[in-house]
C-alpha positions as CSV (number, residue, x, y, z in Angstrom):
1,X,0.0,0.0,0.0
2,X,1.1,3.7,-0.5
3,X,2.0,5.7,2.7
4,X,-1.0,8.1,3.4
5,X,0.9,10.8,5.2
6,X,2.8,10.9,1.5
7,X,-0.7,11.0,0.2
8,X,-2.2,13.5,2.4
9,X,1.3,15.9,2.1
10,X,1.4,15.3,-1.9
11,X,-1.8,14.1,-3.6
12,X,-0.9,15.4,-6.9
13,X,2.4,12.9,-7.1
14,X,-0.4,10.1,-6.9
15,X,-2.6,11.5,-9.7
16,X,0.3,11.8,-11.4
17,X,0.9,8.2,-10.8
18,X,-2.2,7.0,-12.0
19,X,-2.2,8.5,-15.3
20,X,1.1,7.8,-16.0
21,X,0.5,3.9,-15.4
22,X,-2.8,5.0,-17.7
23,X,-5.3,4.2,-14.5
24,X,-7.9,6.4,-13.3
25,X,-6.7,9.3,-10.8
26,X,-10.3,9.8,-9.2
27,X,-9.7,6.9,-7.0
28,X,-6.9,8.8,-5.3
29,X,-9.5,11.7,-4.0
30,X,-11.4,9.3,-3.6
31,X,-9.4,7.8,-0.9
32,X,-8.6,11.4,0.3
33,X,-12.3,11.3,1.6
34,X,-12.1,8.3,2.8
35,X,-9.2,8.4,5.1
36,X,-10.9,12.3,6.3
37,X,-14.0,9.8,6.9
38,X,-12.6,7.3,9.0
39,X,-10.2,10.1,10.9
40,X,-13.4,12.1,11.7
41,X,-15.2,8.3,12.8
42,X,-12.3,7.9,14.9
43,X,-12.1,11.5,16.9
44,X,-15.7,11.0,17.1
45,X,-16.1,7.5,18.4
46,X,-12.7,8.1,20.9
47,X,-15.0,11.2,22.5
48,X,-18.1,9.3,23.1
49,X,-15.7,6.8,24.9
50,X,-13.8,9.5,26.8
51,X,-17.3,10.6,27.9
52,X,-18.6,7.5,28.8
53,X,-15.6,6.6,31.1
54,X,-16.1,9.9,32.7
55,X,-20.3,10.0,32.7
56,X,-18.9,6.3,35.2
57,X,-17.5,7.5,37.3
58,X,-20.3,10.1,38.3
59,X,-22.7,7.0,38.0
60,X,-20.5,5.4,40.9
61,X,-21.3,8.7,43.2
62,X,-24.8,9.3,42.5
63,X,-27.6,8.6,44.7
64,X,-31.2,7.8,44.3
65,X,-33.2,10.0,41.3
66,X,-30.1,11.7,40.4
67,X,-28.9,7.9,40.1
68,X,-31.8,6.9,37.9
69,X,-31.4,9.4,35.6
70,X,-27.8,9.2,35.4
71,X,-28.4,5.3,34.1
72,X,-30.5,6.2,31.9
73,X,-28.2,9.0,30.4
74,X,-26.0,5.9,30.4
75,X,-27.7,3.8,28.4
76,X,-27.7,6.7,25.8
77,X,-24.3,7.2,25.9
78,X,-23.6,3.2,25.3
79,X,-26.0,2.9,22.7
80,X,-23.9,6.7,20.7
81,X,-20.8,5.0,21.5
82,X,-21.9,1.6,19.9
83,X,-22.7,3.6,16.6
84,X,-19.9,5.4,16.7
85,X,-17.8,2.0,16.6
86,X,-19.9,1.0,13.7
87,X,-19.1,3.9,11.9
88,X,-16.1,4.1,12.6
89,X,-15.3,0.1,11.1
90,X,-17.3,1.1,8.2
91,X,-15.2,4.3,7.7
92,X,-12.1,1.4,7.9
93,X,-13.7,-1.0,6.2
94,X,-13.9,1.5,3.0
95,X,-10.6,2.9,3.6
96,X,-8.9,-0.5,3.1
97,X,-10.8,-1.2,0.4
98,X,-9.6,2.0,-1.5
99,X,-6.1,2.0,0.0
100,X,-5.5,-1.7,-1.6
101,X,-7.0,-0.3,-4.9
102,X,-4.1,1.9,-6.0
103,X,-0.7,0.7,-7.0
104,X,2.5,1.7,-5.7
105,X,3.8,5.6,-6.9
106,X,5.5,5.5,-10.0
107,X,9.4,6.3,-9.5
108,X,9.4,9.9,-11.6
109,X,11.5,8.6,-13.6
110,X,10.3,5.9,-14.7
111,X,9.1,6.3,-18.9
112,X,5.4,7.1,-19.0
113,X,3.6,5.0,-21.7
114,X,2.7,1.3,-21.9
115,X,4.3,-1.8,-22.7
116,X,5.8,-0.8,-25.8
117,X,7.2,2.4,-24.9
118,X,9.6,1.5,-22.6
119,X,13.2,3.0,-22.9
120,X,16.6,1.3,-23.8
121,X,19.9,2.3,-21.4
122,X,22.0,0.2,-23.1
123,X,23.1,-2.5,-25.2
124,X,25.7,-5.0,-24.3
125,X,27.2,-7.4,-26.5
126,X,26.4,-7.4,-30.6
127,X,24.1,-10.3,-32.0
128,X,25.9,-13.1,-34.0
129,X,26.2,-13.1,-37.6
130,X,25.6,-16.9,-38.8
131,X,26.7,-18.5,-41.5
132,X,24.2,-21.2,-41.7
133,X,20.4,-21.0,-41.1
134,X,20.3,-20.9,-37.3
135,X,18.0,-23.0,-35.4
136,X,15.5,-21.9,-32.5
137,X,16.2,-23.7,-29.3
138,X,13.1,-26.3,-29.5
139,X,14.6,-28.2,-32.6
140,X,18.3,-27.6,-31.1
141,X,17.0,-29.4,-27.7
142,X,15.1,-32.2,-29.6
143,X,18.2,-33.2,-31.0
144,X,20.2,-32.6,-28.1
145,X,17.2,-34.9,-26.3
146,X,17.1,-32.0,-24.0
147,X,13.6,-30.8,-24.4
148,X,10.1,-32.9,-24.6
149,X,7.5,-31.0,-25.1
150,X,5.5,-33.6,-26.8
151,X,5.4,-36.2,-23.4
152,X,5.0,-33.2,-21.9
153,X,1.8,-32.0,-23.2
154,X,0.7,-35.9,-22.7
155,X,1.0,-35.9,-19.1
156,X,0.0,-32.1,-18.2
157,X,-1.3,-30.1,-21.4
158,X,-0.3,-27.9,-23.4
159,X,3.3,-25.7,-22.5
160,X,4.3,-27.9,-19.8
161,X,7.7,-30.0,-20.7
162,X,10.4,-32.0,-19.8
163,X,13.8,-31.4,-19.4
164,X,15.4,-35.2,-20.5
165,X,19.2,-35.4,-20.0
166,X,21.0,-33.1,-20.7
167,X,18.6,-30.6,-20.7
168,X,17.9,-31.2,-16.7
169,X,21.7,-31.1,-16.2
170,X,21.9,-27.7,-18.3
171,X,19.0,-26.2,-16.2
172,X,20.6,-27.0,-12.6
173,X,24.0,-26.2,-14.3
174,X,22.8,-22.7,-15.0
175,X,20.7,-22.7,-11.5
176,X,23.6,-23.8,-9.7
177,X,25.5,-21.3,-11.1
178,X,23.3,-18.4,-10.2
179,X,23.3,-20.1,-6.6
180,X,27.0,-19.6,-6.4
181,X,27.2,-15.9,-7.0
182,X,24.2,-14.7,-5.0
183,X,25.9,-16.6,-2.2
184,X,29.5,-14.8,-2.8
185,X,27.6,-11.8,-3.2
186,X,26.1,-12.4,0.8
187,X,22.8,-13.3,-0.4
188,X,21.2,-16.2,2.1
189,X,20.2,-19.3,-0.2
190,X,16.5,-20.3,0.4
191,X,14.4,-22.9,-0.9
192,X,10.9,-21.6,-0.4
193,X,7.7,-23.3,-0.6
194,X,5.3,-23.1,-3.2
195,X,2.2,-22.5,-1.7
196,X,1.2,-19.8,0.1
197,X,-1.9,-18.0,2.1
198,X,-4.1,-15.7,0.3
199,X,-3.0,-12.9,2.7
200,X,0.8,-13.3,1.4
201,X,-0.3,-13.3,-2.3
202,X,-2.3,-10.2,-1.8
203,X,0.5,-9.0,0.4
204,X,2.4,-8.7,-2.2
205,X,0.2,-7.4,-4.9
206,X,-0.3,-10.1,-7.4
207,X,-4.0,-10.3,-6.7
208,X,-4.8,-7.4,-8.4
209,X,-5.4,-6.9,-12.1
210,X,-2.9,-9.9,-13.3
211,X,-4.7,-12.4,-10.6
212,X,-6.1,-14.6,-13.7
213,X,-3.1,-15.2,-14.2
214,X,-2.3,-17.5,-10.8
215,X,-3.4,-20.7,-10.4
216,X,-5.4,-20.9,-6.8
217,X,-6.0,-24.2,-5.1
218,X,-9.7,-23.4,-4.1
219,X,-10.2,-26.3,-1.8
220,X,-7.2,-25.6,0.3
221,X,-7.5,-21.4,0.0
222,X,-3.9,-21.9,-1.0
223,X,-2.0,-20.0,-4.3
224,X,0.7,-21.0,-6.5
225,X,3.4,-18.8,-6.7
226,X,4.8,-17.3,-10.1
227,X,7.6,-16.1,-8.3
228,X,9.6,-17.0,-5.2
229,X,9.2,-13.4,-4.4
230,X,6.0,-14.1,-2.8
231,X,7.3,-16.7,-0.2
232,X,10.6,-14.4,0.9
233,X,8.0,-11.3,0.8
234,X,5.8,-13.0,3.3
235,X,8.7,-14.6,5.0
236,X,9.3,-11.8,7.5
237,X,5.6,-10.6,7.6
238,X,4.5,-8.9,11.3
239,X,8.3,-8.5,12.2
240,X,10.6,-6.3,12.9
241,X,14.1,-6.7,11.3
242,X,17.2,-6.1,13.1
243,X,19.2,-5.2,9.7
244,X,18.9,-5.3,5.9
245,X,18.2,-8.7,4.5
246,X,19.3,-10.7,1.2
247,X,17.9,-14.1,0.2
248,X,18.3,-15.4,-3.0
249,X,14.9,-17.9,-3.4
250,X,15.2,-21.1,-5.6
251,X,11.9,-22.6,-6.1
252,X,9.3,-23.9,-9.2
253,X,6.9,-21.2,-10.4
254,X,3.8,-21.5,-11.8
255,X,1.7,-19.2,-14.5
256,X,-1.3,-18.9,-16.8
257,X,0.1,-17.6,-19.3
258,X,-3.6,-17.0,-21.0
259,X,-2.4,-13.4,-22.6
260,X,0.5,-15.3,-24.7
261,X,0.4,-16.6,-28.1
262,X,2.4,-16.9,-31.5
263,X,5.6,-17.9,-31.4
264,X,5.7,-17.8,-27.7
265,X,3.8,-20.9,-27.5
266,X,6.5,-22.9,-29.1
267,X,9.3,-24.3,-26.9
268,X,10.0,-23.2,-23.2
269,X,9.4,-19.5,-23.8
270,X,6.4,-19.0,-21.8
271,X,5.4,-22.4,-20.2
272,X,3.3,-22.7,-16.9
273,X,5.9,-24.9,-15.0
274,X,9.8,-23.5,-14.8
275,X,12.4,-23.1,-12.1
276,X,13.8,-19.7,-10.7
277,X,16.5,-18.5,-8.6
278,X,15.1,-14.9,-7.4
279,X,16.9,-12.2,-5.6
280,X,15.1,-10.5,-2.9
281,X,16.2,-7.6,-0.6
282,X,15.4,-5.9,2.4
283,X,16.3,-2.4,3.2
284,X,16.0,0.8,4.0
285,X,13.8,2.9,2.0
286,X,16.5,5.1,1.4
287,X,18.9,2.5,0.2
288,X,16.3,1.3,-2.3
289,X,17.7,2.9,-5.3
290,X,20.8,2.3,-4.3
291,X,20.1,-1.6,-3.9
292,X,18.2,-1.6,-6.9
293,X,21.4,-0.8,-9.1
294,X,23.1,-3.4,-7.3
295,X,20.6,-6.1,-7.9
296,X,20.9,-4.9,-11.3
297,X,24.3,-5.2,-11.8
298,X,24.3,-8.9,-10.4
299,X,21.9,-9.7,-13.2
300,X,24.6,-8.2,-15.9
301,X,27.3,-10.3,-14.2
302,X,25.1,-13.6,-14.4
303,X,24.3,-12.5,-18.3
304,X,28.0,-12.2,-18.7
305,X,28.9,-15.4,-17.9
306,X,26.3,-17.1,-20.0
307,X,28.0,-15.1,-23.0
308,X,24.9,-13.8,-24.9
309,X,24.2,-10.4,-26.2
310,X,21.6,-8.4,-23.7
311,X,20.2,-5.0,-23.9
312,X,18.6,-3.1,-20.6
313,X,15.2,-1.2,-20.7
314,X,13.6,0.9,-18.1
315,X,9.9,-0.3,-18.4
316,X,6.9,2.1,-18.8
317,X,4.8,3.4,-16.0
318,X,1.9,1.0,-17.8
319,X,3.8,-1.8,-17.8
320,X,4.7,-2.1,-14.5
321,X,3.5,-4.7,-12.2
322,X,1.1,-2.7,-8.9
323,X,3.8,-3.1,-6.7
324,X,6.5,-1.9,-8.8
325,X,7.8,2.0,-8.6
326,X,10.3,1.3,-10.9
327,X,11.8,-2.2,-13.0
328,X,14.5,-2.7,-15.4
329,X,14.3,-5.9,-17.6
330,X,17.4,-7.2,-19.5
331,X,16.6,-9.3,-22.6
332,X,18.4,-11.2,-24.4
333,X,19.1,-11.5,-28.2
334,X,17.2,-14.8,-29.2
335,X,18.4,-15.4,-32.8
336,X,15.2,-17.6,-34.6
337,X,13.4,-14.6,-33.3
338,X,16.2,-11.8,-34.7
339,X,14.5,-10.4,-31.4
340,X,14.9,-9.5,-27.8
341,X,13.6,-11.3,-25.2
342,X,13.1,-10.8,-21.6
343,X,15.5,-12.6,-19.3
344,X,15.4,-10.9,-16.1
345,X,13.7,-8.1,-14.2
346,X,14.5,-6.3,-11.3
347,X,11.9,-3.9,-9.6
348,X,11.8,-1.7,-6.5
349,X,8.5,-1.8,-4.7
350,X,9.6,0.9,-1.9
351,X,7.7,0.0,0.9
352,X,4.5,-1.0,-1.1
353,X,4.7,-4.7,-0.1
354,X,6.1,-3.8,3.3
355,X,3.5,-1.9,4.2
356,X,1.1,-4.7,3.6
357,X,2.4,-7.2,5.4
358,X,3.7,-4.7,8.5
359,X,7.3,-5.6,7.9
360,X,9.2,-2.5,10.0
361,X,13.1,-2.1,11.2
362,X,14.1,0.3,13.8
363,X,15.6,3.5,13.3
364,X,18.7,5.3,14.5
365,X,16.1,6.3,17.6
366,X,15.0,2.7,18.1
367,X,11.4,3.9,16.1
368,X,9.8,1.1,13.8
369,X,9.6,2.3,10.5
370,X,7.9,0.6,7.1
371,X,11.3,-1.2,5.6
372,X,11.5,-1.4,1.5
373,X,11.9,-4.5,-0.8
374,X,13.1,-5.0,-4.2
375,X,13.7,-8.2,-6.5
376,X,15.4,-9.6,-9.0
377,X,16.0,-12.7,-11.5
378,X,18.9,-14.1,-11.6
379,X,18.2,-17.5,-13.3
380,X,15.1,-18.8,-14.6
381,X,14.3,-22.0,-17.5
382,X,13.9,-19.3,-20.4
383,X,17.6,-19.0,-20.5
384,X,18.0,-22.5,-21.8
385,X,16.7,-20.7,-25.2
386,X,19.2,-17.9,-25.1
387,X,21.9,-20.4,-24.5
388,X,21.1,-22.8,-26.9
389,X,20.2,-20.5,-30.2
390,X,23.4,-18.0,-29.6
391,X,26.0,-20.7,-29.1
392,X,24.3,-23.2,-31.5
393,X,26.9,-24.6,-34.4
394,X,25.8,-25.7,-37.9
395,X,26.0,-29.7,-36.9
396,X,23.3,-29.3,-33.6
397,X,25.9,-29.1,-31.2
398,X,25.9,-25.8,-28.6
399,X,29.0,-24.5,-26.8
400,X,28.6,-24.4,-23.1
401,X,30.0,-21.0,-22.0
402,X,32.9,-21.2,-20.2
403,X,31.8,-20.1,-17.0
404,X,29.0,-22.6,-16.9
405,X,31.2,-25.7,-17.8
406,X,32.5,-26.5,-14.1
407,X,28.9,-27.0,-13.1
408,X,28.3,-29.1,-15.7
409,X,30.9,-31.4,-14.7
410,X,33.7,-29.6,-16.9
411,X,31.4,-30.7,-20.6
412,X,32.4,-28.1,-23.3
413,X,30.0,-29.1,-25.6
414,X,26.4,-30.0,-26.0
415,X,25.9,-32.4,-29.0
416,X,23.1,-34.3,-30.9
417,X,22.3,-37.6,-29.8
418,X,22.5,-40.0,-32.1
């Protein structure tokens, strides 16, 4: 949730957010009169109290008539005190309801627009010139017996797989490998579970306008996580921190997927089963930006070692996900597309999720204060296809990058099974 005394001190900042992520701004005066409603339920409903402690205490002195009629005042006073409390839960009930309805304040920096207007910062490496027709990385890892998306679809549906030989080795290669720098970097290794508690899925803010696209075990009240986000998120929910935080989550995800088609249907590009080793932070709010550089600079060192040209955007206000302020994606240069394609993602939620789940640390004066969190990919199943289309060779064989070879038990290449 957004802080309200930012609200109340700067309400143009938020209209300003709306519209930039292309949302409706009357919800934000909205919630202006309903956090004046519930202040004004509050004052009211704390003086009826404050007069009913004291109208008892004159009760306990009286005598006789004057006793009578003192009850009876009594009973008045109860019954304005009971309707105060009504109003005032309705006045919180609304507020709530409002406060969860807007999305975090978009960084002012971030590019206004929607999902095609986001902004490049840079480009790293240059896309390979072949000299033979280049493959895409669903024919290269059914030759490679890597990839079975046929078996599959036979046993789950459509875009679920399997990863067969070396294909499985590849992806905990590359995991592995992600695992290994997060934890040089000071990052605390998790495995998380899968499942969480509505409260820590809305905690987080993925039950909002993409919530179609989670998959919720009804029976159980229970959500599948897209993200290992969620689980670290809610990991430290109603605590107080004594110090910033790193985790670095490994864990399956799971996703819908129902807005994709085309091309991205094919393969492991968007599927609604992969594994991801996610970053997560907690700091500070005042450290956010600078943590957020950082996370995304551990991304670039985990793109550098897999050897593949990348380029880093700044995504659009309307793009961004509700918790978001601000999110950088790097994609990578995926050759049977002669495209980019996402990667990675880092975002800074400030102290959106924090708020929601009451996660605080204490301040230079020993005060708790709302702590920030940010996140960030640093391995997921989708870079299988970078890896396999930019280092492909004209017989089906793929060169393993040379950081990623002593996880995959020193193998340089990848070749065709016979």
């Amino acid at each position: 949730m957004i802080d309200l005394k930012a609200l109340r001190e700067n309400p143009e900042a938020v209209r300003a957010s709306q519209r930039a992520r292309g949302e409706d701004d009357a919800v934000v005066d909205a919630l202006l009169s309903a956090d004046e409603r519930r202040r004004a339920a509050v004052a009211r409903a704390d003086a009826l109290r404050g007069e009913q402690k004291s109208f008892g205490k004159q009760v306990g002195r009286a005598k006789g008539e004057e006793r009578e009629a003192l009850l009876a005042r009594g009973k008045e006073l109860a019954a304005g005190v009971k309707a105060a409390e009504a109003e005032q839960s309705a006045a919180e009930a609304e507020l709530t309801e409002l406060h969860r309805a807007i999305p975090n304040v978009v960084h002012p920096d971030a590019p206004e627009g929607g999902e095609d207007d986001y902004v490049v910062l840079k480009h790293v490496g240059t896309p390979r010139e072949f000299d033979f027709e280049p493959k895409d990385h669903l024919d290269l890892g059914t030759r490679l017996r890597a990839i079975d998306m046929e078996r599959g679809a036979k046993v789950s549906g459509s875009r679920f797989y399997f990863l067969t030989g070396i294909g499985a080795q590849l992806e905990l290669a590359l995991l592995n490998m992600a695992v290994a720098q997060a934890t040089a970097a000071g990052f605390s290794l998790m495995i998380t579970p899968t499942l969480v508690r509505p409260e820590v899925m809305a905690g987080t803010g993925f039950l909002g306008a993409h919530a179609s696209e989670i998959y919720r075990l009804e029976q159980d009240d229970l959500y599948l996580v897209g993200t290992s986000e969620v689980p670290l998120a809610g990991y430290h929910a109603d605590e107080i921190l004594d110090g910033e935080k790193r985790y670095a989550g490994w864990s399956s995800c799971y996703r819908r997927e129902a807005g994709s088609y085309g091309k991205d249907t094919r393969g492991i590009i968007r599927v609604h089963q992969f594994n991801k080793v996610e970053m997560f932070s907690y700091v500070k709010p005042e450290d956010a930006e600078a943590e957020h550089a950082r996370l995304l600079a551990w991304e670039e060192e985990m793109l550098a070692k897999v050897e593949v040209p990348y380029r880093v955007i700044d995504t659009a206000a309307g793009d961004l996900g509700s918790s978001a302020a601000r999110k950088f994606d790097c994609e990578a240069w995926v050759p049977s597309q002669r495209a980019y394609r996402e990667l990675t993602s880092t975002s800074n939620c400030t102290t959106f999720q924090a708020r929601r789940l009451n996660i605080r640390y204490r301040d230079e004066n020993g005060k708790p204060q709302i702590a920030a969190t940010l996140n960030g990919t640093l391995a997921t199943t989708r870079w299988l296809v970078a890896i396999l289309e930019n280092h492909q060779q004209a017989d089906g064989s793929v060169v393993v990058p040379q950081a990623l070879r002593p996880f995959l038990g020193g193998l340089d290449v990848l070749k065709p099974a016979g």
